[in-house]
N, C-alpha and C positions, 0 to 999 in steps of 0.2 A: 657588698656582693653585687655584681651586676645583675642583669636581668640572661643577660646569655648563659651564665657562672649556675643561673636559679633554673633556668629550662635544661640544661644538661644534666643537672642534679634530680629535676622532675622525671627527666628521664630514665636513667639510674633507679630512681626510688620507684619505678611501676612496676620490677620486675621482683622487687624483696615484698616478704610478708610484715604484717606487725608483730613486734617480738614484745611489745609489751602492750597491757591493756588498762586503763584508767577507769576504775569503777567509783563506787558511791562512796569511799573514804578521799578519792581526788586528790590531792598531791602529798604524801606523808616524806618524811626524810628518807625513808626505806627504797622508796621507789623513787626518786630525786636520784639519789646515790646508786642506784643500780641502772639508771637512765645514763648519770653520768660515765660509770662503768663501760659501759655497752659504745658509748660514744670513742672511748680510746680503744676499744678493742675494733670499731666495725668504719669508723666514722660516718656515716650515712644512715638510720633509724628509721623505723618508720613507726609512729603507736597510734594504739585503736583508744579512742575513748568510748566507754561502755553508756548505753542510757539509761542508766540507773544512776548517772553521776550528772549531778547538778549543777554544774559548772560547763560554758560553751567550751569547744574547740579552739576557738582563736586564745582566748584568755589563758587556757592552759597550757598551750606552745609557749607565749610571750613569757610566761613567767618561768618554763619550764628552760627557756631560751636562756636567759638571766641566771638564772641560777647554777646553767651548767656549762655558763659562757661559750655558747654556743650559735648558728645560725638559723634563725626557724626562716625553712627551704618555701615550705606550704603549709596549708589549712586548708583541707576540702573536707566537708562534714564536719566529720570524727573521726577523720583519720590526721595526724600532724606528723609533718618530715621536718627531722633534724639533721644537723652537718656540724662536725669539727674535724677540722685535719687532726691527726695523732701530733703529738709534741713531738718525738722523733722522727725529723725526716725521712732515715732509712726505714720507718713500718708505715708512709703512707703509701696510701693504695688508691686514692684517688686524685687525678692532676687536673686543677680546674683550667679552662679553657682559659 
């Protein structure tokens, strides 16, 4: 992903809220698989990680990245943007530069 690809995405992600939240249980399969989920349905995320969860931001994207073969956009705070295109060309909704 380039860097132009990642600020047009940044841009994108300021105007969505976080639809999921990372608390003090930190990455279970339940939420993996509903991150994943959310990724084919919205392609662009954004989640909050709570401070009650012991684990940084950056660490939690990267693996969250990996897991859901995905793009991690950013890391500010506790908040982490993810990116997958949909598998189906005809349900993408977003066209990177």
């Amino acid at each position: 992903m380039t860097s132009k690809q990642r600020a047009y995405l940044n841009g994108l992600a300021m105007n969505i809220d976080p639809i999921f939240q990372i608390g003090k249980a930190s990455l279970t399969p339940e939420v993996t698989k509903a991150i994943d989920e959310a990724l084919e349905a919205r392609e662009l995320i954004k989640i909050s990680v709570l401070k009650n969860c012991l684990d940084d931001g950056r660490s939690i994207g990267e693996v969250l990245a990996e897991r859901t073969r995905s793009q991690l956009v950013q890391v500010i705070g506790r908040k982490i943007i993810l990116y997958r295109p949909a598998k189906d060309p005809d349900k993408r909704k977003i066209q990177l530069p």
